[in-house]
TIDRENVO-235361 format. One record per residue: residue number from 0; x, y, z of N, C-alpha, C in turn. Coordinates in nm, 3 decimals, decimal comma, padded with zeros to 5 digits. Atoms other than C-alpha are relative to their C-alpha. Example, Ala and Ser with C-alpha at 12.3 -4.5 7.8 and 13.67 -1.06 7.14 Angstrom:
! TIDRENVO-235361
   n    n_xx    n_yy    n_zz   ca_xx   ca_yy   ca_zz    c_xx    c_yy    c_zz
   0  00,089 -00,119  00,000  01,230 -00,450  00,780  00,090  00,120  00,000
   1 -00,082 -00,119 -00,006  01,367 -00,106  00,714 -00,077  00,109  00,073
This chain:
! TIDRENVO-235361
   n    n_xx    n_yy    n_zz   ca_xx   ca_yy   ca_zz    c_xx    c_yy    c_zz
   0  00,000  00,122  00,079 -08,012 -05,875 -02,962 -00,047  00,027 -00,143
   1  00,077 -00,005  00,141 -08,222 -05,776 -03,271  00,060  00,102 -00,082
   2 -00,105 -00,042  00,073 -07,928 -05,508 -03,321  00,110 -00,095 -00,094
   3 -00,089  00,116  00,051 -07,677 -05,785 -03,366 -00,086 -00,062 -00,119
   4  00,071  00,105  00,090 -07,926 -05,989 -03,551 -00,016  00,075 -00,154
   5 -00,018 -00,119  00,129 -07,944 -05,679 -03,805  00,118 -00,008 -00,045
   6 -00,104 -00,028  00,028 -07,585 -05,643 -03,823  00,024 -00,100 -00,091
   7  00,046  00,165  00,084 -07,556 -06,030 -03,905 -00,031 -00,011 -00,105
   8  00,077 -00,024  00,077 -07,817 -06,013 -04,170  00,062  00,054 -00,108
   9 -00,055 -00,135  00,113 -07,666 -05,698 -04,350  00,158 -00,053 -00,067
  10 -00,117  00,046  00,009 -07,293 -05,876 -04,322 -00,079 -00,151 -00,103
  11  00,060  00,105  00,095 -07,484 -06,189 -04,474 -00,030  00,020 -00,155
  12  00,036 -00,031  00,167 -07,648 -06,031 -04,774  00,133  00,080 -00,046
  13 -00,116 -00,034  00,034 -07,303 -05,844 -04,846  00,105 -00,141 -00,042
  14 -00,040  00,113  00,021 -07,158 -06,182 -04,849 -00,041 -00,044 -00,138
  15  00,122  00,094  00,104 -07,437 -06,348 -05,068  00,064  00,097 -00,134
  16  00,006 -00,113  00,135 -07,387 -06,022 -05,324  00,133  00,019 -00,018
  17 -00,137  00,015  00,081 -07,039 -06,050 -05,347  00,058 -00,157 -00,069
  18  00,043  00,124  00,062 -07,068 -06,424 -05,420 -00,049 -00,007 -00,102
  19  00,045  00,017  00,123 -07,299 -06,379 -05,701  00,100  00,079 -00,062
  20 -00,087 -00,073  00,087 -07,073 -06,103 -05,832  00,085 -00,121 -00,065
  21 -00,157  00,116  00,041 -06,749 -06,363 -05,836 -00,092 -00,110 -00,104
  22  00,047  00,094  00,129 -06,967 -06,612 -06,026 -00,034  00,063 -00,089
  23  00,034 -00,053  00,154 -07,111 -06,389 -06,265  00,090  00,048 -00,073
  24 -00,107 -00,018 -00,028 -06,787 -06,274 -06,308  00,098 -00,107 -00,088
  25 -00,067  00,088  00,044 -06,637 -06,616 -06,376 -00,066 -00,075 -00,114
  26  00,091  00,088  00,128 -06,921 -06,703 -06,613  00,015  00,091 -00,139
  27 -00,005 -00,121  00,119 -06,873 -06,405 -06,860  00,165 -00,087 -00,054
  28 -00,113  00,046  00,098 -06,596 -06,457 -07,128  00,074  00,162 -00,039
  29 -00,063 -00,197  00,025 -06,510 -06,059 -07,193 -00,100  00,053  00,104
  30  00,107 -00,172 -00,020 -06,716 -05,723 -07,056 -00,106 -00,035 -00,041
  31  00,139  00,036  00,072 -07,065 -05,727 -07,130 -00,011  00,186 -00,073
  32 -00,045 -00,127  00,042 -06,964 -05,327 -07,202  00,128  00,028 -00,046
  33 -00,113 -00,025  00,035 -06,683 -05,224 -07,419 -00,015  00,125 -00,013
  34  00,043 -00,179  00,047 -06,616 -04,851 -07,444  00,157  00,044  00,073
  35 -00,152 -00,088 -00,041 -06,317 -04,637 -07,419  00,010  00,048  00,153
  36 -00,021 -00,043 -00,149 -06,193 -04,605 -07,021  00,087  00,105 -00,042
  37 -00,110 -00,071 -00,094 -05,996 -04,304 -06,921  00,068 -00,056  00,145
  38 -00,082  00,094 -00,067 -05,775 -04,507 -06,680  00,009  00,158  00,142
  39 -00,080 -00,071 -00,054 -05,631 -04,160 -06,518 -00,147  00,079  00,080
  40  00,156 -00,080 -00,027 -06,025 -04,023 -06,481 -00,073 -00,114  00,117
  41  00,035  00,066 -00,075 -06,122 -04,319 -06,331  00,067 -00,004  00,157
  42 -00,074 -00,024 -00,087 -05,865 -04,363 -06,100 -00,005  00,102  00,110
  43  00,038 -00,071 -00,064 -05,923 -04,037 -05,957 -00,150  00,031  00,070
  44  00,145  00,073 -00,103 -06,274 -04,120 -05,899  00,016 -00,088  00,116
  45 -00,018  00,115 -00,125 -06,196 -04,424 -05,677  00,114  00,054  00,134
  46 -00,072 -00,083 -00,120 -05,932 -04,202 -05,496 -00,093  00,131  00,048
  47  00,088 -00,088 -00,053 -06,182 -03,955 -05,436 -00,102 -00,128  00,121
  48  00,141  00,094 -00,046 -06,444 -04,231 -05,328  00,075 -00,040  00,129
  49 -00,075  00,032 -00,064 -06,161 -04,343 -05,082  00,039  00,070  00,106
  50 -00,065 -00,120 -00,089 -05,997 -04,031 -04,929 -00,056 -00,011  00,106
  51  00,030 -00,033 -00,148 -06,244 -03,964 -04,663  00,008 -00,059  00,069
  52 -00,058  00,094 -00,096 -06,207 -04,294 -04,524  00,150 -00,011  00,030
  53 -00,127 -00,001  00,020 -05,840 -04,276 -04,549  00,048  00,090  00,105
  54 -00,005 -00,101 -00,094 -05,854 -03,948 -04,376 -00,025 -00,039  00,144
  55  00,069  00,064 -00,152 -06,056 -04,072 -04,062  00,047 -00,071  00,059
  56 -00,034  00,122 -00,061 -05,828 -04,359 -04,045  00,160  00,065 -00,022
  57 -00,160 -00,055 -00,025 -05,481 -04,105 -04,049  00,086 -00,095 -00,115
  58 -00,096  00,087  00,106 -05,371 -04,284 -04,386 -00,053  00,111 -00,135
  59  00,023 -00,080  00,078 -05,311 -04,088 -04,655  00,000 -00,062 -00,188
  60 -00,020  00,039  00,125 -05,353 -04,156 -05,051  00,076  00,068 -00,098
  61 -00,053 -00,042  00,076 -05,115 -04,071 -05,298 -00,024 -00,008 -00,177
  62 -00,047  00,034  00,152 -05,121 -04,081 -05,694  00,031  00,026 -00,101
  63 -00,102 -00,171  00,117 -04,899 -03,984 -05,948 -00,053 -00,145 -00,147
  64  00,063  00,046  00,107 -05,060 -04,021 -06,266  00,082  00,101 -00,113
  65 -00,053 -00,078  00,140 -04,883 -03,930 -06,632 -00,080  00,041 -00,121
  66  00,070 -00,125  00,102 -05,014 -03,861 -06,992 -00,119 -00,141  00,016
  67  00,114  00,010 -00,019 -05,370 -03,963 -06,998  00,019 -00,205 -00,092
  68 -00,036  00,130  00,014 -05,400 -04,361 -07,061 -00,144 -00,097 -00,016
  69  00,124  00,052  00,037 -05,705 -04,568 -07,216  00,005 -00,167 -00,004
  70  00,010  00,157  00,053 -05,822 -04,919 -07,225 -00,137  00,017 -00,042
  71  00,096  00,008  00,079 -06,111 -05,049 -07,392 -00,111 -00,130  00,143
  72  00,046  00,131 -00,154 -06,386 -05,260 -07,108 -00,155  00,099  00,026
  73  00,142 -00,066 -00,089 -06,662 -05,184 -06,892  00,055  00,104  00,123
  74 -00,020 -00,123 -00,083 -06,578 -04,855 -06,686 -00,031 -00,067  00,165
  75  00,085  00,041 -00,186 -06,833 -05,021 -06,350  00,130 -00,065  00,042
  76 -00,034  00,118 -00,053 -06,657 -05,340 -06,332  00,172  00,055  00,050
  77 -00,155 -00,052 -00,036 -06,279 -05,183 -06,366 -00,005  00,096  00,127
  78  00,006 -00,063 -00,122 -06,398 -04,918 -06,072 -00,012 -00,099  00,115
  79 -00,004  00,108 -00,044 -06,492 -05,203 -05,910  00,130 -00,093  00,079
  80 -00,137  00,076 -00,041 -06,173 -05,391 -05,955  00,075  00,120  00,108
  81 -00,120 -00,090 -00,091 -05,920 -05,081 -05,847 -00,102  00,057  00,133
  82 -00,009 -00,035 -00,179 -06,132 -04,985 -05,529 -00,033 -00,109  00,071
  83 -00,047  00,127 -00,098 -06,131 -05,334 -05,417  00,163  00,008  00,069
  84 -00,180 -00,022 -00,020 -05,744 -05,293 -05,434  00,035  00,111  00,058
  85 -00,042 -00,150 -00,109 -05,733 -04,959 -05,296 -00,032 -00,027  00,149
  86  00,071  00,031 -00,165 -05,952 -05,035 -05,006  00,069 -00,129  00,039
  87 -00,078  00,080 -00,050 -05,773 -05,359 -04,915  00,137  00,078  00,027
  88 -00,151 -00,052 -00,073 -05,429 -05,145 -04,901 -00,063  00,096  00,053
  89  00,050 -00,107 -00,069 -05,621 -04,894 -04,733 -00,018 -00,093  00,192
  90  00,036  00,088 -00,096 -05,709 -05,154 -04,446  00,120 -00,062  00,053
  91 -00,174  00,053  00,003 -05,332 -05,288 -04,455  00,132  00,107  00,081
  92 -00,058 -00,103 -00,001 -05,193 -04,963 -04,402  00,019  00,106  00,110
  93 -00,063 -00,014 -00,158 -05,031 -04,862 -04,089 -00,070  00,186 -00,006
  94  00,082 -00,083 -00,019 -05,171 -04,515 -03,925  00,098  00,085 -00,065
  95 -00,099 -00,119  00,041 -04,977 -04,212 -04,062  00,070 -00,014 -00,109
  96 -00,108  00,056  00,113 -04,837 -04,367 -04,354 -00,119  00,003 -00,131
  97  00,102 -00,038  00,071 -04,994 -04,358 -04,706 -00,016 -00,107 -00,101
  98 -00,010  00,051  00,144 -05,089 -04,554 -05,021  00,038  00,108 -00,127
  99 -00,079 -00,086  00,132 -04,912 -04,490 -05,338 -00,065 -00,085 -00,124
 100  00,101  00,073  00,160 -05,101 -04,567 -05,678  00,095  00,073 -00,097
 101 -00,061 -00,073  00,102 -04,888 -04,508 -05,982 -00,045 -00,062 -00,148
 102  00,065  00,018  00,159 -05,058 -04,500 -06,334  00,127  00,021 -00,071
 103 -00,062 -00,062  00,111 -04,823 -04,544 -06,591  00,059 -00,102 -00,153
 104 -00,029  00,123  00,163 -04,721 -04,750 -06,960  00,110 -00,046  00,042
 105 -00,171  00,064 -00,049 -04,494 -05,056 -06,864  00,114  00,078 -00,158
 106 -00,079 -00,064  00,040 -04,171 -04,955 -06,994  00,045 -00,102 -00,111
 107 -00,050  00,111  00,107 -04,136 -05,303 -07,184 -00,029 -00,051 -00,118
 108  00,069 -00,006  00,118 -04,438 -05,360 -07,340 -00,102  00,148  00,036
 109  00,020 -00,112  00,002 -04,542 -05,032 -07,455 -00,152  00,000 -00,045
 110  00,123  00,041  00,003 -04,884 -05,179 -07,513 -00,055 -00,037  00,125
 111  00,035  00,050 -00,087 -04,944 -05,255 -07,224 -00,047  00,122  00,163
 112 -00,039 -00,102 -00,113 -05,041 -05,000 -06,909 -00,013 -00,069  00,143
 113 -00,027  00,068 -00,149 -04,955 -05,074 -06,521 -00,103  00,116  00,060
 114  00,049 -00,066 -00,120 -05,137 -04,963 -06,202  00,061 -00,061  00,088
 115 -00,085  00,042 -00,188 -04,919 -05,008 -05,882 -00,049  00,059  00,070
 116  00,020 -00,050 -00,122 -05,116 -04,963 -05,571  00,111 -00,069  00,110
 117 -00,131  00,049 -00,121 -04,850 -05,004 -05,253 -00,058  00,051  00,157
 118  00,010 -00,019 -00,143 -04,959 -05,001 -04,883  00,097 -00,008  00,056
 119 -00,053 -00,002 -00,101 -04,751 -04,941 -04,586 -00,041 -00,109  00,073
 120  00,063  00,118 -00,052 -04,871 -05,262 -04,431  00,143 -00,112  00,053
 121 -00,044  00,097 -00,081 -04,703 -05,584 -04,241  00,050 -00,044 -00,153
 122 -00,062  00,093  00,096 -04,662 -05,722 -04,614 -00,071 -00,149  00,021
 123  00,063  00,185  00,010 -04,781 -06,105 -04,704  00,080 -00,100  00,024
 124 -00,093  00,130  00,028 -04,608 -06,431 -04,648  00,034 -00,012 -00,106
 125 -00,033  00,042  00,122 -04,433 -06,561 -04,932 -00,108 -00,088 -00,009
 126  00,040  00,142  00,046 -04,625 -06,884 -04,959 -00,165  00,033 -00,030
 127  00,181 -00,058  00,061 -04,990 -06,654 -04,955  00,028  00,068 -00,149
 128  00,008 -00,085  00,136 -04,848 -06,415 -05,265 -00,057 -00,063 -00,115
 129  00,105  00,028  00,216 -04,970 -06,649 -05,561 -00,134 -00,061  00,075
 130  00,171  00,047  00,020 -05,315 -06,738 -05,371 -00,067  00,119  00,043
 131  00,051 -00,109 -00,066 -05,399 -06,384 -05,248 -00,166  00,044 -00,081
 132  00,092 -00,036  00,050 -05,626 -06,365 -05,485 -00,100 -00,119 -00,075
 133  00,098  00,153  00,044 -05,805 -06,680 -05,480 -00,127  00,075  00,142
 134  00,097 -00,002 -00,097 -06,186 -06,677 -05,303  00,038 -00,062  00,108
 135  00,044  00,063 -00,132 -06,208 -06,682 -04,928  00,179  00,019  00,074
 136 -00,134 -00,004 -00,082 -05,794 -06,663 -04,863  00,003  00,150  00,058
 137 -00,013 -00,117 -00,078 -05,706 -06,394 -04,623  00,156 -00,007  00,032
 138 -00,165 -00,006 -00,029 -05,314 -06,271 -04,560 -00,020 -00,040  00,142
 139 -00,005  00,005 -00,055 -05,414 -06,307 -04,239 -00,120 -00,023  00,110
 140  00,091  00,099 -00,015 -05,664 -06,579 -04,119 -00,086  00,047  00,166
 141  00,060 -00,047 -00,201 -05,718 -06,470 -03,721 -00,091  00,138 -00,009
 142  00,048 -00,153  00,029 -05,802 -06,102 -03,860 -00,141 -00,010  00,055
 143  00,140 -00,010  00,000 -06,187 -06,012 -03,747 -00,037  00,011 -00,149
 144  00,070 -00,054  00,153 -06,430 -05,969 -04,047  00,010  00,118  00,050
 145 -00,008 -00,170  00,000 -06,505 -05,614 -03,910  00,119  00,070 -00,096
 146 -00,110 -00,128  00,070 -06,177 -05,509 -03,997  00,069 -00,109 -00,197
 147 -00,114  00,107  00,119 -06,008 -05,825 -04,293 -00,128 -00,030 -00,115
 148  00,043 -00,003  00,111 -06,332 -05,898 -04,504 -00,020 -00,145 -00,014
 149 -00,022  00,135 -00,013 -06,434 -06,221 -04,603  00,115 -00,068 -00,108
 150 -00,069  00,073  00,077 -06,157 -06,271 -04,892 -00,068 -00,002 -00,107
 151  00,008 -00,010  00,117 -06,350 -06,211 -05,195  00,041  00,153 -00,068
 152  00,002 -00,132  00,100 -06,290 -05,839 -05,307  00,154 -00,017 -00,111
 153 -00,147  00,023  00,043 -05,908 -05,962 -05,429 -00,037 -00,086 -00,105
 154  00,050  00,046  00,127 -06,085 -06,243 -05,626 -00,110  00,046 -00,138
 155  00,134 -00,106  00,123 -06,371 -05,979 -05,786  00,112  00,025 -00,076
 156 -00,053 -00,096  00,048 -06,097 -05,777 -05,865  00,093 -00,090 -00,133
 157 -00,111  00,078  00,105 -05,854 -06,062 -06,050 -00,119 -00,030 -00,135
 158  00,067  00,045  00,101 -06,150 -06,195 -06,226 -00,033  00,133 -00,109
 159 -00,011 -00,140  00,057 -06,255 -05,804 -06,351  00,113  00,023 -00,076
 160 -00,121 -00,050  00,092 -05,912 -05,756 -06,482 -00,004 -00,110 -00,063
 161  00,025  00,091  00,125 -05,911 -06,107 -06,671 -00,100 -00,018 -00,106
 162  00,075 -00,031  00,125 -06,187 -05,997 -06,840 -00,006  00,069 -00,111
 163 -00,013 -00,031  00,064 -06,048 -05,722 -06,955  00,086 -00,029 -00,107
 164 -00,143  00,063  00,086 -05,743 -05,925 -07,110  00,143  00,022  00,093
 165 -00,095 -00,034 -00,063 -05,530 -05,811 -06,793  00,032 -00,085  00,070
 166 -00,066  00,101 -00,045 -05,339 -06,001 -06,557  00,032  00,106  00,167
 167  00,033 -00,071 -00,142 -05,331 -05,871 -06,128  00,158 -00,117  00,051
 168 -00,072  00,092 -00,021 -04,997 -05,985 -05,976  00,046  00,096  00,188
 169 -00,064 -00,073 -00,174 -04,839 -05,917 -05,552  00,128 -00,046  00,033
 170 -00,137 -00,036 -00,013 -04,508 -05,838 -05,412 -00,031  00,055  00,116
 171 -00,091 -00,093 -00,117 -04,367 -05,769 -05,101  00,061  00,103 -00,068
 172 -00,087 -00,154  00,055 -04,212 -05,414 -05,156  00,102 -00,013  00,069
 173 -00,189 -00,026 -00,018 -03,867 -05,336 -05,091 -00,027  00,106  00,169
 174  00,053 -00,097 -00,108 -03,918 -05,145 -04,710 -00,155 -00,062  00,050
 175  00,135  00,000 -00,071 -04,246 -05,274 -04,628 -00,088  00,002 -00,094
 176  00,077 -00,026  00,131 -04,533 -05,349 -04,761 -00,068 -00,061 -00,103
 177  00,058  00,021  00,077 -04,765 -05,493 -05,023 -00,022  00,102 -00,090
 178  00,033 -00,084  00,157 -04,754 -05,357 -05,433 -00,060 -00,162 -00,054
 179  00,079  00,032  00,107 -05,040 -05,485 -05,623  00,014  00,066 -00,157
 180 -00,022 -00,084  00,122 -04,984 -05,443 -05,984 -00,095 -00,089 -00,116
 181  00,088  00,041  00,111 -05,242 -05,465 -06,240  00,062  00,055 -00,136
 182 -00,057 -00,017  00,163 -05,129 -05,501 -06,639 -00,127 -00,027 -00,071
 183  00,137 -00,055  00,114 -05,431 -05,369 -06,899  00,079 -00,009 -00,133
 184 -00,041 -00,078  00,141 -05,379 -05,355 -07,274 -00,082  00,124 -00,025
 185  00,021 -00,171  00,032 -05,388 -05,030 -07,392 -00,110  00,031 -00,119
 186  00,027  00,058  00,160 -05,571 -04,934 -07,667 -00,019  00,195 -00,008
 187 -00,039 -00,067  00,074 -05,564 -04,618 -07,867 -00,085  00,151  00,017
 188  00,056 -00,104  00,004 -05,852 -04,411 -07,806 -00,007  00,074  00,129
């Protein structure tokens, strides 16, 4: 009993502390840190931070990254954002099959840089894709917490990127699948 009651507890204050995050979060107006990101440096941090779970769970991570790619923000909060998004398609993501992360400058606006993470996963309803990333929604409501989460790491992560001036959007993939795609402005250094 006083195991459970621990477990409980620990799942509680994880709750509570991702709660304050999302409000503090929604109370800021920019970064409270601006400073030149390496996008491609980071990235490979949070796929490092990732792998071993990935491994353990027979899902593999992929990411093809090009010429080196900067925004301007707080480094925490953006790690933050993309291994919320990793680890949700990590959790999505059927056994033997892999996530694919692709760093690279949309092709339209050339100011602008993309991150496409893509799970192997069941994919979302249509009618969840524009609230996926609202507090507390889940693709899939019956899920346990153990394994689904309570539904905020998708809203950390939107709010994090609207701070930086970016915009977090979801797609069924073509074959299967959930692509998350986050749009950053770029900036120079």
């Amino acid at each position: 009993e006083l195991d459970r009651i621990g477990r409980e507890a620990e799942r509680l204050d994880e709750l509570i502390a991702q709660l304050l995050s999302l409000a503090r979060l929604e109370a800021q107006a920019g970064p409270a840190v601006r400073e030149p990101v390496d996008l491609r440096a980071l990235l490979r941090d949070v796929v490092e931070g990732v792998r071993f779970e990935a491994h353990g769970e027979r899902r593999e991570i992929g990411l093809a990254e090009g010429e080196a790619l900067n925004v301007t923000g707080d480094p925490a909060l953006l790690h933050s954002a993309l291994e919320n998004i990793v680890r949700n398609a990590l959790r999505h993501t059927v056994e033997n099959a892999a996530i694919d992360i692709v760093l690279s400058r949309d092709p339209e606006r050339r100011d602008t840089i993309r991150i496409d993470v893509r799970d192997h996963g069941p994919g979302v309803p249509e009618e969840l894709l524009t609230r996926l990333f609202e507090p507390f929604v889940r693709a899939d409501s019956a899920r346990s917490r153990d394994r689904g989460g309570a539904g905020l790491g998708l809203a950390i992560a939107r709010q994090a990127v609207r701070l930086h001036g970016g915009e977090v959007v979801a797609e069924n993939a073509a074959g299967g699948g959930l692509r998350v795609r986050i749009s950053l402005p770029g900036s120079e250094e």
